[in-house]
ZAMARGU-4260 file (C-alpha; in steps of 0.2 Angstrom, whole numbers, plus 5000, padded with zeros to 4 digits):
<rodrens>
0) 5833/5515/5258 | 5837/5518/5277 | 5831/5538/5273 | 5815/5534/5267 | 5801/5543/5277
5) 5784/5542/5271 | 5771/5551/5276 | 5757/5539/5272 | 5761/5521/5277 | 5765/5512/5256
10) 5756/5496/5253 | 5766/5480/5259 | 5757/5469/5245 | 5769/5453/5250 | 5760/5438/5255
15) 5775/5432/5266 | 5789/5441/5275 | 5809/5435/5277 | 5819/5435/5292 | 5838/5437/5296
20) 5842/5421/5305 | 5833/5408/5320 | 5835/5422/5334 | 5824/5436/5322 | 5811/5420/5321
25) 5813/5418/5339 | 5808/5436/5341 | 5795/5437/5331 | 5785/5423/5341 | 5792/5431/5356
30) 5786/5448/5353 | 5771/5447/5342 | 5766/5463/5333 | 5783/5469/5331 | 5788/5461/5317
35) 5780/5450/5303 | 5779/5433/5295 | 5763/5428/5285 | 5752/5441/5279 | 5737/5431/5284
40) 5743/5433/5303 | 5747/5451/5299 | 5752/5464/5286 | 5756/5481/5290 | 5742/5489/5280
45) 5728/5479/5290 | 5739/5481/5308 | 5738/5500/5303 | 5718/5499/5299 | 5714/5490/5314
50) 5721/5502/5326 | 5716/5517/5319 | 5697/5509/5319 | 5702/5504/5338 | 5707/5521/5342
55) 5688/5527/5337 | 5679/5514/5344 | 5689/5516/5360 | 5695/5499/5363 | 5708/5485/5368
60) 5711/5481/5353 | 5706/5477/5335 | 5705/5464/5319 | 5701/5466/5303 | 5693/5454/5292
65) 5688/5450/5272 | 5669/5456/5276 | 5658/5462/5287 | 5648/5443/5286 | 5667/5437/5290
70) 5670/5451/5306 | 5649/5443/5312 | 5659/5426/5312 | 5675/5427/5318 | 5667/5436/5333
75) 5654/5423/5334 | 5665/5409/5335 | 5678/5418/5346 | 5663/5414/5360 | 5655/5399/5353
80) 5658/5381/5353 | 5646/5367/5345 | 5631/5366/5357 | 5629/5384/5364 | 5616/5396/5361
85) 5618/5412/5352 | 5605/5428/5353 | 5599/5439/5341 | 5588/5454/5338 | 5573/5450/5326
90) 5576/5466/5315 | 5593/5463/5309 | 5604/5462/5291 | 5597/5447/5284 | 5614/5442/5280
95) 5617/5441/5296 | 5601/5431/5299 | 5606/5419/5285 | 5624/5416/5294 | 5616/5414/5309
100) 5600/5402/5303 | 5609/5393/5288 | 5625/5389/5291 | 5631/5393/5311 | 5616/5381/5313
105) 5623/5367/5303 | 5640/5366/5315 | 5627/5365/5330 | 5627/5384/5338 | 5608/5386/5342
110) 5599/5401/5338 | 5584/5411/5343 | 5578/5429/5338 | 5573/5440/5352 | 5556/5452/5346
115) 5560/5471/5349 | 5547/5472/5364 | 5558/5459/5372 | 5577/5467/5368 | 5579/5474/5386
120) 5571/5458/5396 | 5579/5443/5392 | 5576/5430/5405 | 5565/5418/5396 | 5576/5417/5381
125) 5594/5414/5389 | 5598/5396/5395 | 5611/5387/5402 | 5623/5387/5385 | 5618/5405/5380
130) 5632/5414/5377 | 5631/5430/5366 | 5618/5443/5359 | 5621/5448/5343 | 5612/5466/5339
135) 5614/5483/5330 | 5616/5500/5334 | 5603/5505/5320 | 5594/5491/5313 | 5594/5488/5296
140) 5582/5492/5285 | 5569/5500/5297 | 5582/5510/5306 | 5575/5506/5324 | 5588/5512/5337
145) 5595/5500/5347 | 5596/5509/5368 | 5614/5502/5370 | 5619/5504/5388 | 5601/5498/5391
150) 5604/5481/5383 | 5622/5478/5389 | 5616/5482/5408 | 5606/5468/5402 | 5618/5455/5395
155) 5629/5457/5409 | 5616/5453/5423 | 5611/5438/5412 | 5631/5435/5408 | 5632/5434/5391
160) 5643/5444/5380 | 5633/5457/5369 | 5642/5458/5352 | 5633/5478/5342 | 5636/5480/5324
165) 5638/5498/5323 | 5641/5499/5304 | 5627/5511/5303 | 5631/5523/5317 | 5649/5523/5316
170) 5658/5527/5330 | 5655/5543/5325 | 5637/5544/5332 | 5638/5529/5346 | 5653/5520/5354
175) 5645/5504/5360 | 5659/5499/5369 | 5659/5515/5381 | 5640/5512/5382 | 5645/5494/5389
180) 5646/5482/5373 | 5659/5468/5374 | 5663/5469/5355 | 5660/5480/5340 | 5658/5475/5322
185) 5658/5485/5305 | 5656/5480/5287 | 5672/5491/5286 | 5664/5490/5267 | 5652/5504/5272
190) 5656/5520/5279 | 5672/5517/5288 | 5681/5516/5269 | 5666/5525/5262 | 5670/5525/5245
195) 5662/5508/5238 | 5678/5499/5232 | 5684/5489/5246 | 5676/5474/5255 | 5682/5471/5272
200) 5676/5470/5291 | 5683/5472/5310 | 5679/5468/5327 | 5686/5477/5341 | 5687/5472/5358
205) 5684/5476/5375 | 5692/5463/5384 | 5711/5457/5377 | 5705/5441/5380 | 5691/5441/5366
210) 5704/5450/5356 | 5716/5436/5357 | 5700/5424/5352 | 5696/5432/5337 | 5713/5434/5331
215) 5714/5417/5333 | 5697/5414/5323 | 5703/5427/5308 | 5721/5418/5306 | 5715/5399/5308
220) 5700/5402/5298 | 5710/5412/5285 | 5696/5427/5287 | 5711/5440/5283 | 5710/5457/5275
225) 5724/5459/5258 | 5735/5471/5263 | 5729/5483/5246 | 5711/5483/5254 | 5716/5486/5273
230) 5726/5501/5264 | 5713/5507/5254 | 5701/5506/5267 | 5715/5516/5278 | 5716/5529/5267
235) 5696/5531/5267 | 5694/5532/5285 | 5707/5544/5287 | 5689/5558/5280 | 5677/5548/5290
240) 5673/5562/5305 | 5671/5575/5287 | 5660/5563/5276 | 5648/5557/5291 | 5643/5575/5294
245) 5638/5577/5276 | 5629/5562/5276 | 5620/5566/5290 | 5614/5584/5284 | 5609/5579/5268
250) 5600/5564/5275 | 5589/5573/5288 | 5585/5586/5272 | 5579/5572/5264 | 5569/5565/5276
255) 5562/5580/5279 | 5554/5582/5261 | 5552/5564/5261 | 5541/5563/5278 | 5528/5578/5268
260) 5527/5571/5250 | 5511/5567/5246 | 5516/5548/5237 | 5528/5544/5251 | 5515/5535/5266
265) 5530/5532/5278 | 5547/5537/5283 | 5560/5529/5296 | 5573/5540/5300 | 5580/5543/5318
270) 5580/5562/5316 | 5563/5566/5313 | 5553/5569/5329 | 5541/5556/5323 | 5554/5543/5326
275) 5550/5533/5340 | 5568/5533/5346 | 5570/5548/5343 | 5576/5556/5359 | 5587/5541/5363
280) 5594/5543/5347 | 5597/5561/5348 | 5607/5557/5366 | 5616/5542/5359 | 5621/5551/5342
285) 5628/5565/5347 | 5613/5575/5340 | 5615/5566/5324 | 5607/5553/5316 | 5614/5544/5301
290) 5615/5545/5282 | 5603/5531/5281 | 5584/5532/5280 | 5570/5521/5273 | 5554/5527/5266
295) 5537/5516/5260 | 5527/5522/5242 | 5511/5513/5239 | 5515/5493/5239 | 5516/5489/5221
300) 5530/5483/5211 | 5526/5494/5197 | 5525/5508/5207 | 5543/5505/5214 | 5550/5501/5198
305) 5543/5517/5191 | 5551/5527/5204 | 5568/5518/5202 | 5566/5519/5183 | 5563/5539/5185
310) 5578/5542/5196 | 5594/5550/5184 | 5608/5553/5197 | 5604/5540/5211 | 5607/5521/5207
315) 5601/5508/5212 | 5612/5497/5220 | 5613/5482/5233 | 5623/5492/5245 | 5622/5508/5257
320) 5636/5520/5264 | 5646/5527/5246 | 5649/5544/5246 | 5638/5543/5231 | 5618/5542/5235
325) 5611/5523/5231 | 5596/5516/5232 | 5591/5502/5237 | 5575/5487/5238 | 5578/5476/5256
330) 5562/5464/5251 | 5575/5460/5236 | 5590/5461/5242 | 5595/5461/5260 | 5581/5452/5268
335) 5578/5442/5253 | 5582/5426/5263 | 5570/5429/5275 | 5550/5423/5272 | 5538/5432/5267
340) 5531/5431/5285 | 5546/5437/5294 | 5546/5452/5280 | 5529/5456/5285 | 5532/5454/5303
345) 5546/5467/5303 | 5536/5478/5293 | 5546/5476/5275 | 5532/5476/5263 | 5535/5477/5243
350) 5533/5498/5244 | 5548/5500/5257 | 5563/5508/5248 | 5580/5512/5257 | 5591/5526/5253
355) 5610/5529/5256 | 5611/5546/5256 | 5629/5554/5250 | 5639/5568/5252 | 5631/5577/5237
360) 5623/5594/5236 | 5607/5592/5244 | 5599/5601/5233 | 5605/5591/5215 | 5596/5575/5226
365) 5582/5584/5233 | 5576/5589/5217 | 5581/5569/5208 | 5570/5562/5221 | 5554/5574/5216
370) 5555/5569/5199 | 5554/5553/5202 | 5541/5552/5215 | 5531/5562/5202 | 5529/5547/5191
375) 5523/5535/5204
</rodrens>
C-alpha cells in the first residue's frame, strides 16, 4: 500500500477515522488538519474541495457545506447571535430571503432588506446590533450587478461585516474578497461543480477568525459536505476556468438574438451595452459577464407555457449553471416565497423567464430558442 501514488485524490467514503494509540489522539487535537477523526469535522475529499475553491477566491481559508442555503447559514450564524441585526439586498435568491425572513427570524436575528438605490448608503438602515450585509455579486433573477468594492468601502465605514454570494460570477469574473468582502459564499451546486449532480456550498474567509467561526457553525450544526459530493464536486472544478468561458460566449450570443426578437420585450444580461451596469460589470468581470441572463415575453401564462412547451433541447428545470442549457420560471420557482408585491416591486412579472445558458454549440440553442419564440 505504502507505493501507492494517485494522481487524483480517491474517495475516503468513511464516516469515521481510527488512531494508533492516546498520543496519535493527542496529536490530532494538537495539530488540527493533519490528521482526521470524524468525517463531519473533516474528510479528505471536502479539506481538498475547500482549498482549491480558497486558492480561487484568494482567501484565508475555506469550508464547505451540504448547500448553498446551508453555506448562507453557517456564515450567518458565524456572526450572529439571537438579538442582532442582519442586512440584506432587496433583489436577492429568494431562498435566501426565505432563510433570512422565515426561519433566522424565528431564533430572534432581525432582518431588513435594503432597496437598490440605497445599497451604497446605508446609515439609516444600520443600528447598534447590526452586524452583517448579506448581498450578491449578480443578483438573481434580474441580474443587477452588485459594485463590490463600493459596497464593502461601505460596510466597513459602518462596521459590519459584508457577506457576497458570488455563485453567479465565480471567482472567475469577480473575487469579492480582493474587492474588499469579508466572506464569500457559493451554491457549490452551480458552476463551481457545474455538472448538475451534486449539492453542496462553501464560504471562504478573509479573516482566520470568521474562518474558525464557521467551521465551528458547520461541525456543531452538522452542515457538512459527504465526502463522495466534496469529491464529485472536486473533480467538476478542476474545468471551471474552461466551461465559464463557454458559457459566457454562448450566453452573450444569446442575448444578443434575444435583445432583437420581435416577441422578447426585455432582456437583462450584463453584457449588452443596454445593461445598466454595464461598464462596471465589464471592469469587475474581467470583460465577461456570465452564463446567466433573463428575458421577459408578453405576461401571460400561456404565452410562457407555449414557449416552454415549444423548446426540444432546452429543459426546463428549477436550477441554473449545468453544462447543459435550462430554463427556468423565478415567479414559480425561486422567488415563489416572496408576495406578489415584492415580485412586482423587483420587476418579476408572469413573462420573465431565466435561462442558464451551457456549454453547447451556440448555434444548436440559437436556432431551439427561434422555434419556440415562434409559437408564442
Amino acid at each position: 500500500m505504502a507505493n501507492i501514488h494517485p494522481k487524483t485524490t480517491p474517495i475516503y467514503q468513511t464516516s469515521v477515522f481510527t488512531f494508533e494509540d492516546l498520543n496519535a489522539l493527542e496529536l490530532y487535537f494538537e495539530e488540527p488538519g493533519q490528521n482526521y477523526m470524524y468525517t463531519r469535522y473533516g474528510n479528505p475529499n471536502t479539506e481538498e474541495l475547500a482549498q482549491e475553491i480558497n486558492k480561487l477566491e484568494g482567501g484565508t481559508g475555506g469550508v464547505v457545506t451540504s448547500s448553498g442555503m446551508s453555506a448562507i447559514l453557517a456564515a450567518v450564524l458565524a456572526v450572529c447571535k439571537a438579538g442582532d441585526h442582519v442586512l440584506c439586498a432587496e433583489e436577492i435568491y429568494g431562498g435566501s430571503a426565505a432563510l433570512l425572513s422565515q426561519e433566522l427570524t424565528r431564533i430572534g436575528i432581525e432582518v431588513t432588506y435594503v432597496p437598490s438605490a440605497d445599497i451604497y448608503t446605508l446609515a439609516k438602515y444600520i443600528k447598534p446590533n447590526t452586524r452583517l450585509m448579506l448581498a450578491e455579486t449578480m443578483s438573481n433573477p434580474l441580474l443587477q450587478v452588485l459594485d463590490v468594492a463600493r459596497l464593502a468601502r461601505e460596510t466597513k465605514k459602518q462596521s459590519i461585516k459584508l457577506v457576497i454570494d458570488n455563485t453567479f460570477a465565480t471567482p472567475i469574473l469577480t473575487k469579492p474578497l480582493e474587492l474588499g468582502a469579508d466572506m464569500v459564499m457559493h451554491s457549490v451546486t452551480k458552476y463551481l461543480s457545474g455538472h448538475s449532480d451534486v449539492t453542496a456550498g462553501v464560504v471562504v474567509c478573509q479573516q482566520e477568525q470568521d474562518l474558525q467561526r464557521v467551521q465551528a457553525v458547520m461541525r456543531t450544526y452538522g452542515l457538512n459536505l459527504s465526502p463522495f459530493e466534496g469529491w464529485l464536486a472536486a473533480r467538476g472544478l478542476k474545468t471551471l476556468h474552461l466551461r465559464m468561458k463557454q458559457h459566457c460566449s454562448n450566453a452573450m450570443a444569446i442575448a444578443q438574438l434575444l435583445e432583437q426578437h420581435p416577441k422578447v420585450e426585455q432582456v437583462w444580461y450584463p453584457g449588452l451595452q443596454t445593461h445598466p451596469q454595464h461598464n462596471l460589470a465589464k471592469e469587475q468581470g474581467q470583460s465577461m459577464f456570465g452564463g446567466m441572463l433573463s428575458f421577459r415575453i408578453k405576461d401571460d401564462t400561456e404565452a410562457v407555457n407555449r414557449f416552454m412547451q415549444g423548446l426540444k433541447s432546452i429543459p426546463f428545470a428549477p436550477s441554473l449553471a449545468g453544462v447543459n442549457t435550462s430554463i427556468s420560471y423565478p415567479l414559480g420557482t425561486s422567488h415563489r416565497s416572496l408576495s406578489r408585491e415584492q415580485q412586482q416591486k423587483l420587476g418579476i412579472t408572469t413573462g420573465v423567464i431565466r435561462l442558464s445558458v451551457g456549454i453547447e454549440e451556440p448555434e444548436e440553442l440559437i436556432a431551439d430558442l427561434k422555434q419556440a419564440l415562434a409559437q408564442v
